[in-house]
MMTF fields as JSON, N, C-alpha, C and O atoms, coordinates in Angstrom:
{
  "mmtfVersion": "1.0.0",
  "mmtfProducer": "UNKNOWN",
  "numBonds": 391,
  "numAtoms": 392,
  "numGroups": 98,
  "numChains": 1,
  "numModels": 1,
  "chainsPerModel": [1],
  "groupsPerChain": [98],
  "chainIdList": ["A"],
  "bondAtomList": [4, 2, 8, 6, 12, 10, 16, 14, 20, 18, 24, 22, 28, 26, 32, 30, 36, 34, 40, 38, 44, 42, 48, 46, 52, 50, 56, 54, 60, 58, 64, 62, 68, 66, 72, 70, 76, 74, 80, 78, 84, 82, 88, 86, 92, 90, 96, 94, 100, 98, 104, 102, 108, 106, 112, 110, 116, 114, 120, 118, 124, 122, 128, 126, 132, 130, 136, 134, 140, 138, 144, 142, 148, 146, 152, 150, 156, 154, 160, 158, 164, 162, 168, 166, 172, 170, 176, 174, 180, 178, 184, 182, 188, 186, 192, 190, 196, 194, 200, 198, 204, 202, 208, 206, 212, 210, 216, 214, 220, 218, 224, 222, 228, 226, 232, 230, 236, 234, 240, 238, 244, 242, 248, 246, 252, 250, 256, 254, 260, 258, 264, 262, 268, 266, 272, 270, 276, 274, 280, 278, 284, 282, 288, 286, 292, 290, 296, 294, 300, 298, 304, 302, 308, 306, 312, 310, 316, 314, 320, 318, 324, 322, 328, 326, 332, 330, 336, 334, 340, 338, 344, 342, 348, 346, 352, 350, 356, 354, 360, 358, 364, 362, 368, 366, 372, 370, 376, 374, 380, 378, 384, 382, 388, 386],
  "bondOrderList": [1, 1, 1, 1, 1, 1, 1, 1, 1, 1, 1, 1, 1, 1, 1, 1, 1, 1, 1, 1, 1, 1, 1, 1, 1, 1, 1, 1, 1, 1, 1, 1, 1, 1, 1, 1, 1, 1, 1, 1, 1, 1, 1, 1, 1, 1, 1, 1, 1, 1, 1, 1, 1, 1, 1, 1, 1, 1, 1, 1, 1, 1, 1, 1, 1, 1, 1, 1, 1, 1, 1, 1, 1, 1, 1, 1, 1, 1, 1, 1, 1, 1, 1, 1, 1, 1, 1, 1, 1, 1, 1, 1, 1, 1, 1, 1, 1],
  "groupList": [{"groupName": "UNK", "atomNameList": ["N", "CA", "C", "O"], "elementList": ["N", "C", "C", "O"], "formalChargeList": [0, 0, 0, 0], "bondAtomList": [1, 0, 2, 1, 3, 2], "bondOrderList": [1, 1, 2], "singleLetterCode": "X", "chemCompType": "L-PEPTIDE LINKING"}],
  "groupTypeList": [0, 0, 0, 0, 0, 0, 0, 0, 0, 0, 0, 0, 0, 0, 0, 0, 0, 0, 0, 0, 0, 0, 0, 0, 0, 0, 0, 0, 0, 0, 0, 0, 0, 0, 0, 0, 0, 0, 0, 0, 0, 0, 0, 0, 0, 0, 0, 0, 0, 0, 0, 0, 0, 0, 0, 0, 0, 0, 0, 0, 0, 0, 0, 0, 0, 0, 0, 0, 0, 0, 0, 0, 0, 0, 0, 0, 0, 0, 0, 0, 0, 0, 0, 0, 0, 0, 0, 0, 0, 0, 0, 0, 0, 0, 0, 0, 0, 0],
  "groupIdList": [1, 2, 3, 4, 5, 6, 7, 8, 9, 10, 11, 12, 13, 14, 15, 16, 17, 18, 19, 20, 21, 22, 23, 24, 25, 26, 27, 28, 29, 30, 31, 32, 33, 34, 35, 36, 37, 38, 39, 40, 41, 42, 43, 44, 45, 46, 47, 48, 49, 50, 51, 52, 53, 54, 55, 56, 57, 58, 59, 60, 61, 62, 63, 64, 65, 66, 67, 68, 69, 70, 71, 72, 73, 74, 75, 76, 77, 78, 79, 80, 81, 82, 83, 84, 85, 86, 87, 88, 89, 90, 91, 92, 93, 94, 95, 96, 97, 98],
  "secStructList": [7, 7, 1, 1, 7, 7, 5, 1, 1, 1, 7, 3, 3, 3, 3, 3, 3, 7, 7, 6, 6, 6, 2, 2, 2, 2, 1, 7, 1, 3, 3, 3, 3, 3, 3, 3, 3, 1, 7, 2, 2, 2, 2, 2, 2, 2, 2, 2, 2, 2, 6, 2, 2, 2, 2, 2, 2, 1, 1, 2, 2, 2, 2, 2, 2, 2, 2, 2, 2, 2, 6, 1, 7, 7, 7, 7, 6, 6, 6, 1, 7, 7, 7, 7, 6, 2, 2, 2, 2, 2, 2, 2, 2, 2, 7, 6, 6, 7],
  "xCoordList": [-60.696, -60.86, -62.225, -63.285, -62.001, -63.315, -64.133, -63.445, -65.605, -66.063, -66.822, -67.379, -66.798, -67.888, -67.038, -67.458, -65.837, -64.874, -64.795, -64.127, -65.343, -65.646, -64.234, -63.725, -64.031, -63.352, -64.304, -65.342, -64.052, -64.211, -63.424, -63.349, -62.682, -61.612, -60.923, -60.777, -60.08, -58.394, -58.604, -57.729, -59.914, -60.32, -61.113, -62.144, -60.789, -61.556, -62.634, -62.253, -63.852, -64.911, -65.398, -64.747, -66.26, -66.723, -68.65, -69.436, -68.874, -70.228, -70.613, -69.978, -71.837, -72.496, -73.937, -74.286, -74.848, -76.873, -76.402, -75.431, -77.442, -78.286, -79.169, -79.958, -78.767, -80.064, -81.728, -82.123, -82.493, -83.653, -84.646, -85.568, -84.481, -84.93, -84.483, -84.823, -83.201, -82.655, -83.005, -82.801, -83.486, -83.836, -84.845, -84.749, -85.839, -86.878, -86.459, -86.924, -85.64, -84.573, -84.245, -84.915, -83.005, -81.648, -82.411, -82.1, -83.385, -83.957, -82.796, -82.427, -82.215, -81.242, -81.636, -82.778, -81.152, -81.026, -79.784, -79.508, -78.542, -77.17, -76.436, -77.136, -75.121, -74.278, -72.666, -71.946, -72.283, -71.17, -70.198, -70.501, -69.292, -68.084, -66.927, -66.594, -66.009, -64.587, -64.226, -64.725, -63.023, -61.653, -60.603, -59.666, -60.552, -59.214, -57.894, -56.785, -58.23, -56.918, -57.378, -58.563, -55.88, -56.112, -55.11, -54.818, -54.568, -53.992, -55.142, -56.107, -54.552, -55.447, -55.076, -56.109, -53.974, -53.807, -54.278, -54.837, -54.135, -54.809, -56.1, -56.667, -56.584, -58.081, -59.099, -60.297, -58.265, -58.624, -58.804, -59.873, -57.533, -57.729, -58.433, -58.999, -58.794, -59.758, -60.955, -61.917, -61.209, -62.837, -62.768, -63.432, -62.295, -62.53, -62.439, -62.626, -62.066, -62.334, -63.557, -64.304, -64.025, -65.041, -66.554, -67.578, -66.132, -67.029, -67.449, -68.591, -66.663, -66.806, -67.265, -68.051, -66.972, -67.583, -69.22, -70.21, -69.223, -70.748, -71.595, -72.798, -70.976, -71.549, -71.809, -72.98, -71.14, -71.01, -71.954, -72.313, -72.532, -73.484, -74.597, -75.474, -74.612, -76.351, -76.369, -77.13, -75.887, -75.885, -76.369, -77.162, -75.539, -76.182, -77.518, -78.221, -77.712, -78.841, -80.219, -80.983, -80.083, -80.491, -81.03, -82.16, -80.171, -80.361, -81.055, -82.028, -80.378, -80.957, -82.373, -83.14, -83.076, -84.071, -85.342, -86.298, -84.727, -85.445, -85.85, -86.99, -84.55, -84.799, -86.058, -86.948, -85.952, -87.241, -88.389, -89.411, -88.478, -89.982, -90.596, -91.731, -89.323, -89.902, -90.081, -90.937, -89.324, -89.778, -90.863, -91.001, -91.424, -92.294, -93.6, -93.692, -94.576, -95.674, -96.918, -97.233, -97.505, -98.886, -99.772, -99.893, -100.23, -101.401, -102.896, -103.059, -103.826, -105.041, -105.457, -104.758, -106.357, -106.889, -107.237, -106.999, -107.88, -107.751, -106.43, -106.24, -105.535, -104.398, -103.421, -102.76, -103.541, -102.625, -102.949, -104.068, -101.649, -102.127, -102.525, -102.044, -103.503, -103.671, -103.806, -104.452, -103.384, -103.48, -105.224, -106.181, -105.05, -106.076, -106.347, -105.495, -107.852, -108.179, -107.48, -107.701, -106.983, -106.386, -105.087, -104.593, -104.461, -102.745, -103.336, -102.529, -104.338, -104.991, -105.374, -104.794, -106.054, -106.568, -105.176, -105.166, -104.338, -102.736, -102.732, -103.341, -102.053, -101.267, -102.14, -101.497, -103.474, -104.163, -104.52, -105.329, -103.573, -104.341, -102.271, -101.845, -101.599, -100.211, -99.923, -99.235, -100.444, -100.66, -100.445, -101.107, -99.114, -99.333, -99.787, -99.507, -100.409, -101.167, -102.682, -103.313, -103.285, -104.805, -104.567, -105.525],
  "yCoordList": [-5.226, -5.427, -4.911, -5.0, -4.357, -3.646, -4.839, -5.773, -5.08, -6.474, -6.091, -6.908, -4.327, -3.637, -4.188, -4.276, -4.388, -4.202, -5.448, -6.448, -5.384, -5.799, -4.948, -3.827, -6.173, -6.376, -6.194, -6.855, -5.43, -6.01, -5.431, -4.205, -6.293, -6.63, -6.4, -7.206, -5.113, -5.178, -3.75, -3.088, -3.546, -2.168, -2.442, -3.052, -2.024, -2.131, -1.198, -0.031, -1.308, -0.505, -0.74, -1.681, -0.219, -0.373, -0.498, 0.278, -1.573, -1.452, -1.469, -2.207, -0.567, -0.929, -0.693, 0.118, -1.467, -1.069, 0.196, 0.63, 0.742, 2.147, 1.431, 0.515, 2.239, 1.45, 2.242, 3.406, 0.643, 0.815, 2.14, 2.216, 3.434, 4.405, 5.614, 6.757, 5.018, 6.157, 5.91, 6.769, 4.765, 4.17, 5.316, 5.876, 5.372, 6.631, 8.289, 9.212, 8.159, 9.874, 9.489, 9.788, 8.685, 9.001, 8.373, 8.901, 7.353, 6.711, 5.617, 5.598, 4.738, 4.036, 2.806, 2.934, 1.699, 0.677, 0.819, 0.737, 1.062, 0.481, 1.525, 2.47, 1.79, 2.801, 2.131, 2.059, 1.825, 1.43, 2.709, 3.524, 2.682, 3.783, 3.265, 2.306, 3.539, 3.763, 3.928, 4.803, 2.774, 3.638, 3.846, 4.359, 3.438, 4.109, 3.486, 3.997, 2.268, 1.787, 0.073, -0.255, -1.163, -1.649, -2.491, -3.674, -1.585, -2.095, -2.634, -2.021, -4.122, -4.311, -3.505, -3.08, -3.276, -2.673, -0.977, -0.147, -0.773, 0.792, 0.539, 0.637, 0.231, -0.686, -0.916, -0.652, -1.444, -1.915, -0.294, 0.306, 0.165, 1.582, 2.37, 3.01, 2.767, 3.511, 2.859, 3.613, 1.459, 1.498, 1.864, 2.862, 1.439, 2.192, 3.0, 3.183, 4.435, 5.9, 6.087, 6.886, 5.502, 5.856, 5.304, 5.526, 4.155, 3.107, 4.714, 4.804, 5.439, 6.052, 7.481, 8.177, 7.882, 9.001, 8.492, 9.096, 7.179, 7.163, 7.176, 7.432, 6.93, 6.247, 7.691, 7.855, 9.186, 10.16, 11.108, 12.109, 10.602, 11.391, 11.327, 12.139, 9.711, 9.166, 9.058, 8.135, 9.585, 10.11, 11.422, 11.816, 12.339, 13.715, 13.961, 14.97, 12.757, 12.776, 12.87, 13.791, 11.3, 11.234, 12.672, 13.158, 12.977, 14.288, 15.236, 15.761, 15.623, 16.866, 16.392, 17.332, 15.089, 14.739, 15.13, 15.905, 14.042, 14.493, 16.018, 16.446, 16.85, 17.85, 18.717, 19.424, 18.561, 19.158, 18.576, 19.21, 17.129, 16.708, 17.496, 17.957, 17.535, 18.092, 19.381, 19.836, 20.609, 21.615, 22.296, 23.408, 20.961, 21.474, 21.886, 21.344, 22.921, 23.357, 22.391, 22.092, 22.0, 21.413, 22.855, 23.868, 22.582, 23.586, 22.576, 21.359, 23.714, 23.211, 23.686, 24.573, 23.156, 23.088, 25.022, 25.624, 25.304, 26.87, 27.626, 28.392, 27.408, 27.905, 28.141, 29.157, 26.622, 26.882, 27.791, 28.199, 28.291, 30.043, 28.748, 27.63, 29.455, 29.592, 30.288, 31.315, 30.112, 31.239, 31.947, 31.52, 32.963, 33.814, 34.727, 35.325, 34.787, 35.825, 35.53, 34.5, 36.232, 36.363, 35.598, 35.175, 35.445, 34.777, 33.473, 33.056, 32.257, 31.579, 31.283, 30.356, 31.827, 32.072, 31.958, 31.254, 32.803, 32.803, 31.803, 31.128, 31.301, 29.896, 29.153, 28.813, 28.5, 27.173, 27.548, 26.948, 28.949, 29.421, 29.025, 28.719, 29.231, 28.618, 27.499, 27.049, 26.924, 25.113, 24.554, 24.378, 24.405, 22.676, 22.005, 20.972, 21.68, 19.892, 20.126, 19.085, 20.912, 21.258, 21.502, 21.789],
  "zCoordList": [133.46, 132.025, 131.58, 132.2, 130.397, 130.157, 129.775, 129.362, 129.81, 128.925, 127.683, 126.95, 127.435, 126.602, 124.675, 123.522, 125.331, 124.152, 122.849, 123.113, 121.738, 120.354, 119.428, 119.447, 118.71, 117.61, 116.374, 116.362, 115.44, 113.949, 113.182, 113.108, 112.462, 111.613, 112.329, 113.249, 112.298, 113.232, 114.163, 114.721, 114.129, 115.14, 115.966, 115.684, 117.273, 118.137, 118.739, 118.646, 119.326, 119.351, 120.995, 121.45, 121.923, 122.556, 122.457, 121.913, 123.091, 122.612, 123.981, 124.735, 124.569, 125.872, 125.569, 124.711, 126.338, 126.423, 126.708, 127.329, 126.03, 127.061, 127.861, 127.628, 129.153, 130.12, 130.063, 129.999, 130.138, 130.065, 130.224, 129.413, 131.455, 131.636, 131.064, 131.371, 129.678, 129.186, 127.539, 126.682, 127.312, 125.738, 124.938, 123.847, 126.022, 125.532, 125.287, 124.618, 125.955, 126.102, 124.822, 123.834, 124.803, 123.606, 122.541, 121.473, 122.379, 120.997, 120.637, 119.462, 121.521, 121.261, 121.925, 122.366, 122.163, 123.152, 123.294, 124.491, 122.413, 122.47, 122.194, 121.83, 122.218, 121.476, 121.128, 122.124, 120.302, 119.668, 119.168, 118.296, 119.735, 119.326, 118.864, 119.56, 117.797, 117.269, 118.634, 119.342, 119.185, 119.682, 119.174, 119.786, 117.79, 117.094, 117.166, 117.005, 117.442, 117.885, 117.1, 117.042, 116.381, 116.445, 117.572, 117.395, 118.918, 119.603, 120.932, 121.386, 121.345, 122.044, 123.639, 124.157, 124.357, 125.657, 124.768, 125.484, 123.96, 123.902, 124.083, 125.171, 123.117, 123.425, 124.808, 124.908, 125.718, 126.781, 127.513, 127.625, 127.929, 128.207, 127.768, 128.653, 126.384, 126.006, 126.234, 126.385, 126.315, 126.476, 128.009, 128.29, 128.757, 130.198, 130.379, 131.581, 129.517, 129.759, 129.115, 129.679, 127.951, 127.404, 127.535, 126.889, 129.106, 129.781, 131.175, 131.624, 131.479, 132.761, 131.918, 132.561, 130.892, 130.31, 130.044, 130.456, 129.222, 128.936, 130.567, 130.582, 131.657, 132.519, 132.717, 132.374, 133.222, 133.505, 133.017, 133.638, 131.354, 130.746, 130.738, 130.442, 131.279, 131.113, 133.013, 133.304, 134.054, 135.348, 135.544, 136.399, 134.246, 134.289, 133.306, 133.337, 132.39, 131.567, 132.721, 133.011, 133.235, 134.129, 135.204, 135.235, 135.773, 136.787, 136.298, 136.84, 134.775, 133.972, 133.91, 134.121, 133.662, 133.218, 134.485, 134.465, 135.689, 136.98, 137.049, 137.227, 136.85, 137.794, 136.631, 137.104, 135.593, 134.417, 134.615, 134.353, 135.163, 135.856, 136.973, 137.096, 137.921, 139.13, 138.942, 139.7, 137.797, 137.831, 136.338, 135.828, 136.092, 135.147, 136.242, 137.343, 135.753, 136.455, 136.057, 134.905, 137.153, 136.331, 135.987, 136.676, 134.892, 134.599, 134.597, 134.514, 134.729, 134.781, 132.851, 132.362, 132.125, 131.158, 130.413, 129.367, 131.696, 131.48, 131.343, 130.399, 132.278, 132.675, 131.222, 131.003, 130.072, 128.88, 128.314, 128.004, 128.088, 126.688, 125.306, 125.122, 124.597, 123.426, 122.448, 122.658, 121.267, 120.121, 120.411, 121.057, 119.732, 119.768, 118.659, 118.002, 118.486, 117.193, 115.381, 114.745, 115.077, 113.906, 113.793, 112.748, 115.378, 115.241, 115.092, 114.261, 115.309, 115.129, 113.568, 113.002, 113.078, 112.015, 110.561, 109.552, 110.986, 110.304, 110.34, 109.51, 111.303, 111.405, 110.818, 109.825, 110.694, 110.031, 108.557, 107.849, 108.118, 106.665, 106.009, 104.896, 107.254, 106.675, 106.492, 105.576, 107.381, 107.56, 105.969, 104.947, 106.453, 104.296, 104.886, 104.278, 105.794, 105.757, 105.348, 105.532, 104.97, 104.515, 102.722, 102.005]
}
């Protein structure tokens, strides 16, 4: 039995946390979805496909996330490019915040 599964009025929804190491990624704590149904055995079934999809995305969120830590480069302070000369000069004369 799914336990994610909420009623309101005669439709049913799935609600699950985002877990804690994914709150800062997605900007969520929670995610609540339509299943479209106000049958409850449809209900039940769809939140358990849509219990193993969320689980599936925030697994590969997850992975995708790791693997961009481990392959970001550290740079040293010198190492960052910065604008230069006149392309410098442009950009803070385009700037709306001055």
């Amino acid at each position: 039995m799914c336990t994610h599964l909420i009623k309101r009025g005669s439709r049913y929804y799935i609600r699950r946390r985002v877990p804690s190491d994914l709150v800062s990624i997605l900007g969520k704590s929670e995610v609540t979805k339509a299943l479209g149904t106000s049958n409850l055995e449809d209900a039940k079934r769809l939140c358990r496909l849509e219990g193993s999809r969320l689980d599936a995305e925030w697994s590969a969120l997850r992975h995708t996330h790791a693997a961009a830590d481990v392959a970001a480069p550290s740079l040293t302070a010198d190492e960052i490019p910065t604008p230069t000369g006149g392309a410098w000069t442009r950009a803070r004369a385009l700037s709306p915040r001055e």
